[in-house]
Structures are given as C-alpha cells and as structure tokens.
Backbone bond lengths (Angstrom), bond angles and torsions (degrees), N, CA, C in turn:
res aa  C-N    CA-C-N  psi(-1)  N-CA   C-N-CA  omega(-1)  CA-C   N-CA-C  phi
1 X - - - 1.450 - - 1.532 109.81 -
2 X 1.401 110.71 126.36 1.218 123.29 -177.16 2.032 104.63 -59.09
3 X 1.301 111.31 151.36 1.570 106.90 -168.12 1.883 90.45 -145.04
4 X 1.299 121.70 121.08 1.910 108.62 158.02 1.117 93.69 -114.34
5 X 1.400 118.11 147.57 1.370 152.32 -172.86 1.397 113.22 -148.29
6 X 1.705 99.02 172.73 1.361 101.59 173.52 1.451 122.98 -90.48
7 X 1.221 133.91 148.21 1.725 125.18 -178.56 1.426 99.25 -74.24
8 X 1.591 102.51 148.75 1.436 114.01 178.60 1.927 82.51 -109.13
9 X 1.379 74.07 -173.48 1.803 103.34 -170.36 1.837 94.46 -83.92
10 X 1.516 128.08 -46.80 1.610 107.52 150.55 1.010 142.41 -60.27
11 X 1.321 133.13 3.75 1.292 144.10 133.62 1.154 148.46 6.15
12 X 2.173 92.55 -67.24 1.538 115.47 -139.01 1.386 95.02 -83.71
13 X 1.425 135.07 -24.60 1.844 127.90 177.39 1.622 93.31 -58.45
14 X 1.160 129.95 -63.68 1.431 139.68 -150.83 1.571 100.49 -67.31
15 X 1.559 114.76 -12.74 1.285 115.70 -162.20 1.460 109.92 -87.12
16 X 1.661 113.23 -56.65 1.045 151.70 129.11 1.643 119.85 -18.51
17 X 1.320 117.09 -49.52 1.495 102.93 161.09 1.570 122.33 -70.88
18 X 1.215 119.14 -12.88 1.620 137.94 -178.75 1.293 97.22 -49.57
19 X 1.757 86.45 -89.18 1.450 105.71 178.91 1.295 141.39 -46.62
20 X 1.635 113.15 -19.03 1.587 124.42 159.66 1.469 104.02 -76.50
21 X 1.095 129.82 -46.28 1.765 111.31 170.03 0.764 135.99 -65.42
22 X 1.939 123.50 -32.31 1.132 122.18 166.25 1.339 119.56 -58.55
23 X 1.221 118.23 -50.08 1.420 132.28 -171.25 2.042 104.92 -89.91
24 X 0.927 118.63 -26.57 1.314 113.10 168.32 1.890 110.98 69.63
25 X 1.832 103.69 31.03 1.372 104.23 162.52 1.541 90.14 -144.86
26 X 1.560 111.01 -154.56 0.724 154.72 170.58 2.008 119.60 -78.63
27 X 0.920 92.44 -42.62 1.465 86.61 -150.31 1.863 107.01 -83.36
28 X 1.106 124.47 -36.79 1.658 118.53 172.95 1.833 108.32 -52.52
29 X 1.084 105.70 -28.03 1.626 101.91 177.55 1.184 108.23 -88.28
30 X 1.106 141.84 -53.16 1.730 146.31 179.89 1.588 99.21 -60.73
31 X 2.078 123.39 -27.69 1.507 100.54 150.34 1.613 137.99 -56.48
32 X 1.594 86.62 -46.40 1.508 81.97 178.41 1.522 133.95 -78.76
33 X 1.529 104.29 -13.87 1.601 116.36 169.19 1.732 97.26 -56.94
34 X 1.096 129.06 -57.15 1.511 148.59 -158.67 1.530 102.22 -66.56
35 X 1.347 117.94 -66.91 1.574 128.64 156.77 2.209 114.89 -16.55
36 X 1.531 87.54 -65.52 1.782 100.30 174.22 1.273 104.87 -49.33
37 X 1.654 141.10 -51.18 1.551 139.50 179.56 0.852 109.06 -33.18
38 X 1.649 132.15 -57.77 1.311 139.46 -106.45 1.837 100.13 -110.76
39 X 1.047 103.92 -168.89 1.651 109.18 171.94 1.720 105.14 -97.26
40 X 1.589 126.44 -12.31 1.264 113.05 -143.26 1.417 91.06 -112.50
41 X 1.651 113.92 -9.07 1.730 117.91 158.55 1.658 102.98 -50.84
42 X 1.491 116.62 147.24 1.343 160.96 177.66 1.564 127.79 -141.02
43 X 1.903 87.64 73.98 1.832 80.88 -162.48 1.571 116.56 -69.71
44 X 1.643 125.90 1.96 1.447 106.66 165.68 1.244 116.26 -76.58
45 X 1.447 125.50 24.66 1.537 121.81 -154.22 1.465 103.84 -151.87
46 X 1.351 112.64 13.04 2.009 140.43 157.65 1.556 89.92 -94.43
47 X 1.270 112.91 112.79 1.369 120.61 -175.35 2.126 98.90 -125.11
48 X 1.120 107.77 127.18 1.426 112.10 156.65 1.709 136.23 -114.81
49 X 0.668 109.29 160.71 1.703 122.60 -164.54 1.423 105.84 -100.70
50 X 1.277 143.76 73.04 1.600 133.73 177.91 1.205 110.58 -64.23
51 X 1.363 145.51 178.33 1.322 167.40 153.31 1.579 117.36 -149.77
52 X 1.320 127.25 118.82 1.144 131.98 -169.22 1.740 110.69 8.17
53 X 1.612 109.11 70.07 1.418 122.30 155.39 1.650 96.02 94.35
54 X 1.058 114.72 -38.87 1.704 108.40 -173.18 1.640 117.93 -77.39
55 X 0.861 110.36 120.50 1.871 94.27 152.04 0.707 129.34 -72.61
56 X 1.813 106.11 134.39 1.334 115.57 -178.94 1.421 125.38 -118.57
57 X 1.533 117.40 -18.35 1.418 126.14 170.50 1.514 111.25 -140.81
58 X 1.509 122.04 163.18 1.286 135.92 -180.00 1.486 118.39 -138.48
59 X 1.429 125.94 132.05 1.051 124.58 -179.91 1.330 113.71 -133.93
60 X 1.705 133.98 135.17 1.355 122.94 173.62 1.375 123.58 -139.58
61 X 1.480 124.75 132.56 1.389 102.47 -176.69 1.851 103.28 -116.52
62 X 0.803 100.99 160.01 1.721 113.25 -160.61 1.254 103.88 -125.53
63 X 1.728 109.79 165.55 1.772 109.06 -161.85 1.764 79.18 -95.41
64 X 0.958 103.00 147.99 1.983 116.46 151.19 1.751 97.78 -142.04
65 X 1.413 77.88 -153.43 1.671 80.28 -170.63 1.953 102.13 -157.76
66 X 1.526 128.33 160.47 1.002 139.97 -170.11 2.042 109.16 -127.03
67 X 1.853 95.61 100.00 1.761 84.02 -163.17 1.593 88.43 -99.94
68 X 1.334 116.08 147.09 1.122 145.15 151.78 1.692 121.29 -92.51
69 X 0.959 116.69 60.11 1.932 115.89 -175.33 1.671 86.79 70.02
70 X 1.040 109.03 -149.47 1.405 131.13 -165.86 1.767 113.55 -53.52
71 X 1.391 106.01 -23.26 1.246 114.80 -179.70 1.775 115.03 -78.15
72 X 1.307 97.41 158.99 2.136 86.19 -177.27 1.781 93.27 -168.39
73 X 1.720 93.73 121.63 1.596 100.57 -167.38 1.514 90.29 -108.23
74 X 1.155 119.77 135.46 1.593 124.31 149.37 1.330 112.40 -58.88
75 X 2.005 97.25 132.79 1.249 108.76 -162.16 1.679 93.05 -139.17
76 X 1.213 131.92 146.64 1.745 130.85 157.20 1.309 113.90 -78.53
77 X 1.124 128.26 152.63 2.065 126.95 153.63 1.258 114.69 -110.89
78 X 0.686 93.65 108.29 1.963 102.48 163.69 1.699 122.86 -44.38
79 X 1.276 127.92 71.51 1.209 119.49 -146.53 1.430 106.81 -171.47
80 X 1.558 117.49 131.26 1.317 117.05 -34.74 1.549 120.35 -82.56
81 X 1.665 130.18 -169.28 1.162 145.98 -171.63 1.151 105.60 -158.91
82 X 1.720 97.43 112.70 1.579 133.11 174.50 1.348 142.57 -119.99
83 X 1.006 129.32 106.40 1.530 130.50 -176.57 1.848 97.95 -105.19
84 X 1.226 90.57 154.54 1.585 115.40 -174.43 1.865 88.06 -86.34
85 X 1.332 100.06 135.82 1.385 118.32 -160.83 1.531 96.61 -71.62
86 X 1.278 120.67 -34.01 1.554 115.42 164.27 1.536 133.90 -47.85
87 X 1.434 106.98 -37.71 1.568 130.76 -177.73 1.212 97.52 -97.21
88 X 1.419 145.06 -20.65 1.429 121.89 173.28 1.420 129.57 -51.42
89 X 1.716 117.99 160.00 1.195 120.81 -159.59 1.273 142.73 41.90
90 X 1.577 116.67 32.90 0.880 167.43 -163.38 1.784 109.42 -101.17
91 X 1.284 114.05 -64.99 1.488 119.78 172.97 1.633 92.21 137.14
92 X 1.193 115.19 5.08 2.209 105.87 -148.70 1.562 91.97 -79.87
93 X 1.942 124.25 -25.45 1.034 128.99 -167.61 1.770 96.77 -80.66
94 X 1.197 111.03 -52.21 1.511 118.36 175.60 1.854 100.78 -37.35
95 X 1.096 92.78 -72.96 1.459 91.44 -162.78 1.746 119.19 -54.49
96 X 1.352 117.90 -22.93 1.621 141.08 -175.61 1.480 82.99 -59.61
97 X 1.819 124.11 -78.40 1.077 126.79 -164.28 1.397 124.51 -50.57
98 X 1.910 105.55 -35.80 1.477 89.70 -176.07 1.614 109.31 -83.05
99 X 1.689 120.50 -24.18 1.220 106.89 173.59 1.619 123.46 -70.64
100 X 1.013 105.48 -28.59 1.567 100.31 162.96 1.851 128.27 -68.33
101 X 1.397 99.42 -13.82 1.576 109.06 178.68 1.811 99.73 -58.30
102 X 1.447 69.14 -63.80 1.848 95.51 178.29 1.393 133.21 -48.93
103 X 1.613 102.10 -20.75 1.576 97.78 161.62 1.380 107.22 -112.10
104 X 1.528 132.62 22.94 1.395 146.97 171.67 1.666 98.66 -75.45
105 X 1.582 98.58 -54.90 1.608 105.71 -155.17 1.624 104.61 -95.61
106 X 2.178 117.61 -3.32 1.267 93.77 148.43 1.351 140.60 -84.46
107 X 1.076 103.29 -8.06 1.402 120.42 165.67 1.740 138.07 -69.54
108 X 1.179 95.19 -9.92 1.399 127.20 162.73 1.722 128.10 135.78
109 X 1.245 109.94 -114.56 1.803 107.03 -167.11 1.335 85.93 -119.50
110 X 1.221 149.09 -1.24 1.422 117.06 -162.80 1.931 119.87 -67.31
111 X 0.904 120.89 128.08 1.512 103.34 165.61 0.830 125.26 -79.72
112 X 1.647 119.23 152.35 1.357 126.66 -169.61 1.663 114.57 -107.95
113 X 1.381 120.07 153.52 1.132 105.16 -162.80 2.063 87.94 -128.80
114 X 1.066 100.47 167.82 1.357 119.83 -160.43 1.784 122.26 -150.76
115 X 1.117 131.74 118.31 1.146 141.49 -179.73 1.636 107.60 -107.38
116 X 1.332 131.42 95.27 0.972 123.46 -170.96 1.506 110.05 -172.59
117 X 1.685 121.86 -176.78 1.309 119.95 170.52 1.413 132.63 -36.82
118 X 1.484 133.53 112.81 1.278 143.00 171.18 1.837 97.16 -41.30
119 X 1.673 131.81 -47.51 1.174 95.73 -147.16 1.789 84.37 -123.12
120 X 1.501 127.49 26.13 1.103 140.88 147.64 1.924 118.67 -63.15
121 X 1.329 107.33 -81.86 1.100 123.25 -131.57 1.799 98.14 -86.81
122 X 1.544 105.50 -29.37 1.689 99.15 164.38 1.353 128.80 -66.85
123 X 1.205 135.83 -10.25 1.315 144.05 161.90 2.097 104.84 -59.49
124 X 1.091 84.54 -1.33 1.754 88.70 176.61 1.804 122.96 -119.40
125 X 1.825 96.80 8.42 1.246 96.38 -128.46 1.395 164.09 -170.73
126 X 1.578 73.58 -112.40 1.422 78.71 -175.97 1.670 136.96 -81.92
127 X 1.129 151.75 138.18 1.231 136.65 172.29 1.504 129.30 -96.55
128 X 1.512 119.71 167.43 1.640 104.56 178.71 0.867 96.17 -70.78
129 X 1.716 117.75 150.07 1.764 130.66 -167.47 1.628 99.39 -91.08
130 X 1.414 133.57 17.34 1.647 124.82 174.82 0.777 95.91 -109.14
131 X 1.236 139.70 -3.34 1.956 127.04 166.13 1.583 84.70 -75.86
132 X 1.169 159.49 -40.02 1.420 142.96 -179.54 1.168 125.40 -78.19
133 X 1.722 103.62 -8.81 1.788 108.49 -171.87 2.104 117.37 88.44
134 X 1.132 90.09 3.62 1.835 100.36 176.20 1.553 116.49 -84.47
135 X 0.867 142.48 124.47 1.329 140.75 177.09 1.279 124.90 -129.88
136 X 1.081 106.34 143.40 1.595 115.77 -168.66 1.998 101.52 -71.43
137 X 1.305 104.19 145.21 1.247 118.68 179.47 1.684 116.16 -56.28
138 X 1.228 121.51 -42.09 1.636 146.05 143.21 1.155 136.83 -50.29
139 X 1.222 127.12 152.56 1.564 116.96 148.00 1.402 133.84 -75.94
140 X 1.072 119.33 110.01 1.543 135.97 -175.01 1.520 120.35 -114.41
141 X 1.298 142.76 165.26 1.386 145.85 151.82 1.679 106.42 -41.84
142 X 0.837 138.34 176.43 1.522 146.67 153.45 1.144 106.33 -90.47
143 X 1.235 133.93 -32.43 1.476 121.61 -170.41 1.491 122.36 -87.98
144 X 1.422 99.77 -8.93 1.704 129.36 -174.10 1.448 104.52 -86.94
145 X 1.442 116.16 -33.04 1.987 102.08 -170.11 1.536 85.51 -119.88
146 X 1.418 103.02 126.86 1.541 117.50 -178.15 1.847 115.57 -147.26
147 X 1.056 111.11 173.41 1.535 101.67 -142.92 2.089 86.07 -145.40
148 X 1.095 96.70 127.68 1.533 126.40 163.19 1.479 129.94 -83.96
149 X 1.214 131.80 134.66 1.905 131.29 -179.61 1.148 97.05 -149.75
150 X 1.522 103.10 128.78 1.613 111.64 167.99 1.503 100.53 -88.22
151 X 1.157 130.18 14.92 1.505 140.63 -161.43 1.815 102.44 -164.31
152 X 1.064 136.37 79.79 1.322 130.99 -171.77 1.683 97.92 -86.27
153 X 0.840 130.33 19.42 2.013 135.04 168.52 1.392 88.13 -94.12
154 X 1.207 127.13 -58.94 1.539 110.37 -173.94 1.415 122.84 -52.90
155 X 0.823 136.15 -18.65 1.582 162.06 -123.32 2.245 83.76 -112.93
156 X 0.891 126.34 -41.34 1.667 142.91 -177.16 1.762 81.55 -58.09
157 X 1.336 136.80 -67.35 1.551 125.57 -126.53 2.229 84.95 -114.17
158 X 1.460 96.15 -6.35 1.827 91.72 158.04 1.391 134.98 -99.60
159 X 1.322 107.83 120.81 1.377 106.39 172.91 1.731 112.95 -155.53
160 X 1.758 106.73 166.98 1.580 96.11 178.13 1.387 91.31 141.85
161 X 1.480 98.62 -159.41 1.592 109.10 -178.86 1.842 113.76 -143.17
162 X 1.417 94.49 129.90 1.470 125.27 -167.33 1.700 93.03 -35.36
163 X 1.558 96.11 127.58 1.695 108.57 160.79 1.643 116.96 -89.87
164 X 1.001 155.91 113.92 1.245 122.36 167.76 1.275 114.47 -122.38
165 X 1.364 128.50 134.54 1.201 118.58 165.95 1.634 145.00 -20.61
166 X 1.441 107.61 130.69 1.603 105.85 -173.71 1.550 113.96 -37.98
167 X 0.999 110.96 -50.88 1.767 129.94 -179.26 1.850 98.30 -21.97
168 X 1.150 118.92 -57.12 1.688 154.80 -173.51 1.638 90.10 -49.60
169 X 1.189 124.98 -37.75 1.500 105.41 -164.09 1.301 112.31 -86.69
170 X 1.427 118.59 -5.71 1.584 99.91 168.52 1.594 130.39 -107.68
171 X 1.698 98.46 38.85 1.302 103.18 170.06 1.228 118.98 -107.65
C-alpha cells in the first residue's frame, strides 16, 4: 500500500538515491541536500511516497519569492520530483504532487511555481505563469515555467520575476 509522508532527517541517503536514479546524475539530490541547509527548506513540504516499507519517490516545494521592483511576494517551487525508475507510471508521482498541492494551499495562498512538463503538470492545475505576468529568472519555453493557486484571486495583486534560491543554480 502506497503511504506519503513527511521526510525525516533518516531519510536523506534514500532521498538522494531516488533522485540519482530517477534523474541519472548527481545534481537534483545535492539540490535537495543543499535546499535542507538553507532557511528556504519547509520540511512539512519534503513529501515521500512509501510502498511496502521502501521509498520510492520524493517531492519538495521550497519558499522563493516573486520581486516586482521593490515589491516581493512569497512564492513555493515545486522542485524537485522523483520516482524510482522502477515505480514510475504508476500514479505514485501523481499522487506526491497532488498531496503536496494540498498541503501547499493548507498552509496558505502562496503560489507555487514549477519548471516542468507542458503536458504533465496541468492536469493538476497548473498554468503557464505569463498569463499572470511571473517569469522565470532564465530563458525557458513558456509552456515549461507555470504557476499554481490554491486561491487564483490572489494571483490579480502577483506579479514579477521568479527569485530562487542560490542552492537552484547547480541543477
């Protein structure tokens, strides 16, 4: 039976081995090890995927922020999201995202922003974040950096371009 939970601090090898298989480097795990240092970690929001005792996926969203000139809205990132290449397509990633949506938006209004599959991540969702005026710090597709609201009225008084933590640049 599939189980999401929160990551403990024994975890982080198992977490880290995820994300090197899924992704097949280095670098999404040495984010999220780096992410935990920082102030902009949110450990109710390190979400894992059990399956009869093992882990099998990890998901985390982190504080950044969206500055407009002088203005600066708290924002989450969706970043990263891993399933063990064995358990993929499965739903375990589906379900990571929507339970983590869900403890995004009890926690309040912030939107979350997301760099990821055009024909993934809207089935949850999400929209491209330049229909709101948000922009990714980079050059990206438009259809690739897209933006989440558990409250889309708030979404009127946000705008600007994605902050993200230093941690972020070595992926």
């Amino acid at each position: 039976m599939l189980k999401i939970g929160t990551e403990t601090p024994a975890m982080a090898e198992a977490i880290y081995r995820i994300h090197f298989e899924a992704f097949g480097r280095p670098n999404e795990g040495r984010l999220v090890d780096a992410l935990r240092q920082g102030d902009t970690f949110v450990p109710e929001l390190s979400l894992v995927a059990e399956l009869d005792g093992d882990l099998v996926g990890h998901i985390l969203f982190s504080r950044i922020q969206i500055r407009d000139g002088e203005m600066v809205h708290p924002a989450l990132a969706l970043a990263p999201l891993a399933v063990l290449p064995a358990y993929q397509r499965q739903g375990i990633g589906s379900r990571l995202v929507s339970e983590g949506l869900a403890a995004c938006a009890s926690r309040g209004s912030e939107p979350v922003v997301v760099l990821g599959h055009p024909d993934y991540y809207p089935r949850f969702g999400f929209q491209p974040a330049s229909r709101f005026g948000i922009y990714p710090p980079f050059s990206v597709r438009d259809e690739v950096f897209m933006v989440w609201a558990g409250d889309w009225s708030q979404m009127k008084q946000i705008r600007g371009k994605v902050v993200y933590p230093a941690a972020f640049a070595g992926v």
